[in-house]
C-alpha angles and dihedrals in degrees: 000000000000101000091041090059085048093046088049094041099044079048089055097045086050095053090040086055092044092048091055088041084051089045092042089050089045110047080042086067094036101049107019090176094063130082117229127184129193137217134159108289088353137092131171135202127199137160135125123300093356087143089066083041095049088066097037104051118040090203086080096049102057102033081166097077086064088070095069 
């Protein structure tokens, strides 16, 4: 049972690492002023003045919608 809860966990760690790759790329296309750094199940988004941006463009709120 042990290795089937690593195999699936090492999977899932995989997916979660594709999807921020995905999101980096994404967002990099999309915004190419902004700096963007990824890490596994992590991506970060800076620039100036991304807070005003953020509530401007609804692009920025809802980055998930780059993954499809």
């Amino acid at each position: 049972m042990e290795r089937l809860e690593a195999r699936a966990r090492e999977r899932a760690e995989r997916a979660a690492a594709e999807a921020a790759a995905r999101l980096g790329e994404g967002v990099r296309s999309a915004f190419p002023e902004l700096g963007v750094d990824v890490e596994p199940e992590r991506v970060l988004v800076r620039g100036a003045g991304l807070g005003r941006r953020m509530l401007a463009e609804p692009a920025l709120r809802w980055l998930g919608g780059l993954l499809r």
